[in-house]
Each structure stands twice: as C-alpha cells, then as structure tokens.
C-alpha atoms as a printed R data frame, in Angstrom:
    type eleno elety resid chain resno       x       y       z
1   ATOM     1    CA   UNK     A     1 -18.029  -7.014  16.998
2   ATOM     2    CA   UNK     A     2 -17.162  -7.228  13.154
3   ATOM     3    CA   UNK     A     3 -18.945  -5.880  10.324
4   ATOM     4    CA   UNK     A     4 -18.962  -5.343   6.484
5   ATOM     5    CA   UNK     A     5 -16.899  -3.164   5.706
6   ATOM     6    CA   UNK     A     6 -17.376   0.029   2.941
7   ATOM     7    CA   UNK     A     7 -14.699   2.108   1.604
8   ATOM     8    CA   UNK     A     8 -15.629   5.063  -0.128
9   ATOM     9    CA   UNK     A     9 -14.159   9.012  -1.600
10  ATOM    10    CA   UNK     A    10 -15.432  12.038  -2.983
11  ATOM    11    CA   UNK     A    11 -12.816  14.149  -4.686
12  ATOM    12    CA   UNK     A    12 -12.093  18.064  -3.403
13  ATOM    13    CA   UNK     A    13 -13.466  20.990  -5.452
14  ATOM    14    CA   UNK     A    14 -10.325  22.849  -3.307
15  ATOM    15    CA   UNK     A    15  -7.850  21.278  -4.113
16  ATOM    16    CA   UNK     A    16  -8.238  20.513  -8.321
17  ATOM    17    CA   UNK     A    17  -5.577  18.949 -10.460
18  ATOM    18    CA   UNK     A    18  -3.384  21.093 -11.831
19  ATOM    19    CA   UNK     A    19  -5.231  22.125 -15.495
20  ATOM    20    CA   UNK     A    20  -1.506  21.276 -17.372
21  ATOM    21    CA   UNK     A    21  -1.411  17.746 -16.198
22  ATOM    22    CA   UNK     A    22  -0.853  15.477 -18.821
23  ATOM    23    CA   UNK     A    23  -2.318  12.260 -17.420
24  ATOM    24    CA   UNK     A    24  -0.909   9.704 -19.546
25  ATOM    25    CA   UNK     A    25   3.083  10.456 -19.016
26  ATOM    26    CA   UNK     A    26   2.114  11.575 -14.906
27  ATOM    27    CA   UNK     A    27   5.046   9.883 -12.414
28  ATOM    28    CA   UNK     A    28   4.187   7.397  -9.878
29  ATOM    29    CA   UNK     A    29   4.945  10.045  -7.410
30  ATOM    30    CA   UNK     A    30   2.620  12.743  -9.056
31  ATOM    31    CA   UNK     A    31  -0.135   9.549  -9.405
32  ATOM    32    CA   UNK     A    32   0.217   9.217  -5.293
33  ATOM    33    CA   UNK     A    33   0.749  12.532  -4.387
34  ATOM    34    CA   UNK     A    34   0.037  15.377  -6.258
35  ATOM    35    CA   UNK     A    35  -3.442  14.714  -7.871
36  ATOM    36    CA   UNK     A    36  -6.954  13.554  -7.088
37  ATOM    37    CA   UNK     A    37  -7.052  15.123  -3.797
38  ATOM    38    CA   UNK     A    38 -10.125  14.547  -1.435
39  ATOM    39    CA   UNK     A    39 -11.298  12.620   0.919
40  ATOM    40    CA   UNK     A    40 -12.016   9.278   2.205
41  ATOM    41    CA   UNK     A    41 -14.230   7.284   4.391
42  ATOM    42    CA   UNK     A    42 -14.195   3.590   5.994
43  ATOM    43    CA   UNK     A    43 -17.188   2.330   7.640
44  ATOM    44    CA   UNK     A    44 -18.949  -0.991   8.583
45  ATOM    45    CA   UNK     A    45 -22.788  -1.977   8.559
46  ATOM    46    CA   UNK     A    46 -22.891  -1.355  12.485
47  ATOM    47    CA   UNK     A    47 -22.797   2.092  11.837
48  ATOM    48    CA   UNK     A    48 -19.159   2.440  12.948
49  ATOM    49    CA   UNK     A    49 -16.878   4.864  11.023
50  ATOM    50    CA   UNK     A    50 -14.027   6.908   9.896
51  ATOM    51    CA   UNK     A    51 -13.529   9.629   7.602
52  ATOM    52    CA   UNK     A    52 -11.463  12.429   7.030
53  ATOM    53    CA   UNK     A    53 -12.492  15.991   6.121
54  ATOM    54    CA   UNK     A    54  -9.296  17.835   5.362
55  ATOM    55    CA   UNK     A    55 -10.455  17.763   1.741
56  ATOM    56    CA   UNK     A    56  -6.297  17.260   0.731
57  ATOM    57    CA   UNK     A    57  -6.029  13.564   0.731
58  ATOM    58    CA   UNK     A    58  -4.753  11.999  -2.279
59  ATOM    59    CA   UNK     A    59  -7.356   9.408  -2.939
60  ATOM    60    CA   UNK     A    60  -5.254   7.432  -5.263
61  ATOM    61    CA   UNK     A    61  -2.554   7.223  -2.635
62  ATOM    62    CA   UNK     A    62  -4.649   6.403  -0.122
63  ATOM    63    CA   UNK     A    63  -6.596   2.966  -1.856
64  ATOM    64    CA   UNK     A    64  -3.234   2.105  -3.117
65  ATOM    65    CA   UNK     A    65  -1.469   2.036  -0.016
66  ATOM    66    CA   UNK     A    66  -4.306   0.452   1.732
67  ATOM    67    CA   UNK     A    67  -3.739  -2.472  -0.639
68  ATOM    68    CA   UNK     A    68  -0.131  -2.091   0.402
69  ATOM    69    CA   UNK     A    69  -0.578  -2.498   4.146
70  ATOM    70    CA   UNK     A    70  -3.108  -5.098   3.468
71  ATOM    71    CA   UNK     A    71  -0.656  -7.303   1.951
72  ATOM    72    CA   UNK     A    72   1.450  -6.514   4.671
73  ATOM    73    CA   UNK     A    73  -0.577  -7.539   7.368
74  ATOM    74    CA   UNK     A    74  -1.158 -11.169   5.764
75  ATOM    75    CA   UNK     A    75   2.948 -11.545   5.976
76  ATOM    76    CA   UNK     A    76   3.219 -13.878   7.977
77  ATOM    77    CA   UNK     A    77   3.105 -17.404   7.086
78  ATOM    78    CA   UNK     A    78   0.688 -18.503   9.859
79  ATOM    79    CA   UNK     A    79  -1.987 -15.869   8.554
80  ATOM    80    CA   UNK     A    80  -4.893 -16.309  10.235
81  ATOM    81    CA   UNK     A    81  -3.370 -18.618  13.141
82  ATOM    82    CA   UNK     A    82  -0.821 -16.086  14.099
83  ATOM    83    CA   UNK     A    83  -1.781 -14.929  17.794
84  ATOM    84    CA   UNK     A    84   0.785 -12.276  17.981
85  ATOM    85    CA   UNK     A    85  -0.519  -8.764  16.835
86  ATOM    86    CA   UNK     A    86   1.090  -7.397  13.591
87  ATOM    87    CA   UNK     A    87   0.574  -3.942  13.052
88  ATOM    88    CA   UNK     A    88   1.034  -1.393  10.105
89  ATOM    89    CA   UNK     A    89   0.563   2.358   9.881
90  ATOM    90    CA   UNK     A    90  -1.019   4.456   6.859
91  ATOM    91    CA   UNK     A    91  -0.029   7.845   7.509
92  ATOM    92    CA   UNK     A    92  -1.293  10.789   6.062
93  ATOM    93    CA   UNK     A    93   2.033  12.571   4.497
94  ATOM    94    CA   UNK     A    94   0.623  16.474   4.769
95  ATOM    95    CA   UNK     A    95  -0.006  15.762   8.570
96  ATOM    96    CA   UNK     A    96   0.504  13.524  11.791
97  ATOM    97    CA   UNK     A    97  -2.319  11.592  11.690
98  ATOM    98    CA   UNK     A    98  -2.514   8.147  10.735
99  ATOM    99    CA   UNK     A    99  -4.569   4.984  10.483
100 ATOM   100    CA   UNK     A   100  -3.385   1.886  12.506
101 ATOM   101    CA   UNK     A   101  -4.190  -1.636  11.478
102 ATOM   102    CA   UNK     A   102  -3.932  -4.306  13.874
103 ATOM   103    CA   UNK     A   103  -4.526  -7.750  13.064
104 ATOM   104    CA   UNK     A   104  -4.409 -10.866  15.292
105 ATOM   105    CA   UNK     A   105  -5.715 -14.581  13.999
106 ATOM   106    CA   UNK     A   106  -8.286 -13.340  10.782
107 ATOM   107    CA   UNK     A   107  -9.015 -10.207  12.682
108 ATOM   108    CA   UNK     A   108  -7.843  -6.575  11.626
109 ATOM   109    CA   UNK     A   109  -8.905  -3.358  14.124
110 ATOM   110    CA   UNK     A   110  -8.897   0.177  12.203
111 ATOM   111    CA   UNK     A   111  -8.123   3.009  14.844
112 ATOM   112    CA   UNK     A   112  -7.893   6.668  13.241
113 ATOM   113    CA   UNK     A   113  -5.231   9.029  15.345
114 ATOM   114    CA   UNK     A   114  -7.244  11.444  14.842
115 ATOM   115    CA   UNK     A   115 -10.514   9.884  16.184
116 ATOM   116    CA   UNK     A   116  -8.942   8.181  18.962
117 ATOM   117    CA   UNK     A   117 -12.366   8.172  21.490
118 ATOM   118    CA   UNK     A   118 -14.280   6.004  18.670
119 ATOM   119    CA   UNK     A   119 -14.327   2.052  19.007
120 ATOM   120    CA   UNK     A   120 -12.341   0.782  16.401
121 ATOM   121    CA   UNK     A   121 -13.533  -0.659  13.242
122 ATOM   122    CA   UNK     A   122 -13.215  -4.372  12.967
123 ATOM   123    CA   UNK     A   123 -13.136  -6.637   9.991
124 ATOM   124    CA   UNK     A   124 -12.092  -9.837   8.921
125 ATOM   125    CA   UNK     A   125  -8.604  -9.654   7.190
126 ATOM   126    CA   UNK     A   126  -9.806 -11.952   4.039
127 ATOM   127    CA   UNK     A   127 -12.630  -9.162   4.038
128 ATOM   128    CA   UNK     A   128 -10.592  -6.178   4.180
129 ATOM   129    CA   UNK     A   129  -8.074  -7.331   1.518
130 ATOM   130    CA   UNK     A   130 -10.980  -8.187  -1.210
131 ATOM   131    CA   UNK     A   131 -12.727  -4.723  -0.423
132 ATOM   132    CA   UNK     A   132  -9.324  -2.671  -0.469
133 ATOM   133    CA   UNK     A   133  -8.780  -4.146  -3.943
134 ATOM   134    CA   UNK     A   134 -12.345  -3.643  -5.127
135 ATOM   135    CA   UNK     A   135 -11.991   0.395  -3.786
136 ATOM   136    CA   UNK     A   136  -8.327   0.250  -5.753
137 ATOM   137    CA   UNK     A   137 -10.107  -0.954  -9.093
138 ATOM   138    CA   UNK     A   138 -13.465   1.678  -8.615
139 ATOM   139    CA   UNK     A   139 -11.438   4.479  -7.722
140 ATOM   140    CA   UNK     A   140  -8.654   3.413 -11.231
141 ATOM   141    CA   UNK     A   141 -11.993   3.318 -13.075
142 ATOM   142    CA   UNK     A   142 -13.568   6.504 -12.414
143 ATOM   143    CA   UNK     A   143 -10.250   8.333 -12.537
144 ATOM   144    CA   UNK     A   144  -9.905   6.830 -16.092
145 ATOM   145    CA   UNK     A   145 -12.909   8.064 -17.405
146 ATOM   146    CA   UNK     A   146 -12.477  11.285 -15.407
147 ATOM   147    CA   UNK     A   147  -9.239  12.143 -17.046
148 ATOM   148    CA   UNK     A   148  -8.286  11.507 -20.462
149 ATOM   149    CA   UNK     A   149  -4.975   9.912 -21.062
150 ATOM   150    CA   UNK     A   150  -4.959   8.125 -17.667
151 ATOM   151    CA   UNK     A   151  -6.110   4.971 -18.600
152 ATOM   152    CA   UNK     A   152  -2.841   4.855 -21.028
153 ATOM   153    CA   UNK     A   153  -0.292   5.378 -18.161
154 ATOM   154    CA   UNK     A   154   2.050   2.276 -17.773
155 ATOM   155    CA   UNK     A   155   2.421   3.205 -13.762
156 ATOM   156    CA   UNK     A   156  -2.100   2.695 -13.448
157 ATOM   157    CA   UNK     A   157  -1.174  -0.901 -15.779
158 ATOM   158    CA   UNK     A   158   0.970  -1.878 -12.936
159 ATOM   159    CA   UNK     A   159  -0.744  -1.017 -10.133
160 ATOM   160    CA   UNK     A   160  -3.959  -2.606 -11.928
161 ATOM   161    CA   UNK     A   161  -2.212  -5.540 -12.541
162 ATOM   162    CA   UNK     A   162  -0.580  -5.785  -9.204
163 ATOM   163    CA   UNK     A   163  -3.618  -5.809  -6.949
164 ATOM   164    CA   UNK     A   164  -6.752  -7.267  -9.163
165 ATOM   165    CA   UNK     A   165 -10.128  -7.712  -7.702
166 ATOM   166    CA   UNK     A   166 -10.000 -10.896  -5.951
C-alpha cells in the first residue's frame, strides 16, 4: 500500500562543523561530506518508516543525492509504463548500509539495509521526486540562515538551481 511520504533531519550536536569553516568558499566535496552531519528520516502517513541514528550522516549529501537517484529512476523514456524494475542505491559512504529504490510503472519501494525485516516504504515516483526536491530546498534554507556566508556559495546556486521545487 502507498502513502505520503515525509522526509525529515535533525542535525548532530556530536559531530559539529568544524568552527574555521568558511561557508561561502566551502568545496562541493566539503558541502557533501564534511559538514552538517546528522541524521535523517523517511516515513509515510501509514506509519511506515526509516531513519538512521548514527548521528554522522551528512544531511546535505543525503537530500542532494536523493534528488540524484530520483532523477535517475525516471530515466527511462517509458517512465511510468516501464514494467521492468530499475533500481538505484544511496549508500551511506562512512558504512555499508544503504537505501535501495526500486521503481516499476509510477511505483518506487524504499528498503533500508539496515532495517531489512520492515515492509518497505512505497510511494508514487511523481510523489517522491516533488518531496525530495522540497526536502533539498528546506534543508538549503535552514543551512543558509544557520551559517553565514552559505547562502553566497556558487556550488548551493547550482545545486538550487539544478533541482527547484517542482
């Protein structure tokens, strides 16, 4: 059964960005990997859900390459008549464990490796793109006012501009 998806984060106390960071000349690589660890969460409406609690995750990383995979699963040119199953993988780089997406016709199933007794979460693909997007643009806008500088960086321009709210 398919729900709503929600995508949500809370950043680590842990793991803080280094206090020298200057946010407005920061790397694409520092952007995805080096700052705003924490942790994230995916759940629908039916109460079904995945989150991590490692407390490490680089949140940026995470809702920008879950725009990435998104766009990747809608490769095809049949979309949402395609029967055959078209996976993609968002793994988590500082361990194993992964999230698999799996769509088939307008579908997409969410299984976490790391959860692998739960059901998995399923959403419409349409769905899934417009709220990855929508976490992408939240997540760019409270970082920005979190941290001054970032909102001058030409690498959060082009990932704003690349994947817009729909």
């Amino acid at each position: 059964m398919a729900g709503v998806i929600e995508l949500g984060y809370s950043l680590s106390n842990r793991f803080p960005d280094p206090p020298q960071t200057d946010y407005r000349t920061a790397s694409v690589r520092s952007l995805r990997h080096d700052l705003f660890a924490g942790d994230v969460y995916l759940e629908t409406d039916e109460g079904t859900g995945v989150e991590t609690r490692w407390s490490w995750v680089p949140v940026l990383d995470f809702a920008w390459a879950l725009c990435d995979v998104v766009e990747r699963l809608d490769d095809d040119p049949r979309g949402s008549r395609e029967a055959r199953v078209r996976t993609e993988d968002l793994d988590f780089t500082q361990n194993t464990e992964l999230l698999r997406f799996a769509r088939r016709f307008g579908w997409v199933e969410i299984t976490a490796t790391w959860r692998p007794e739960d059901e998995p979460l399923v959403v419409r693909h349409a769905e899934l793109r417009r709220e990855a997007r929508d976490f992408l643009q939240d997540v760019l806008a409270d970082l920005t006012e979190l941290h001054e500088g970032l909102a001058d960086n030409p690498n959060i321009w082009t990932v704003q501009g690349r994947y817009p709210r729909i």
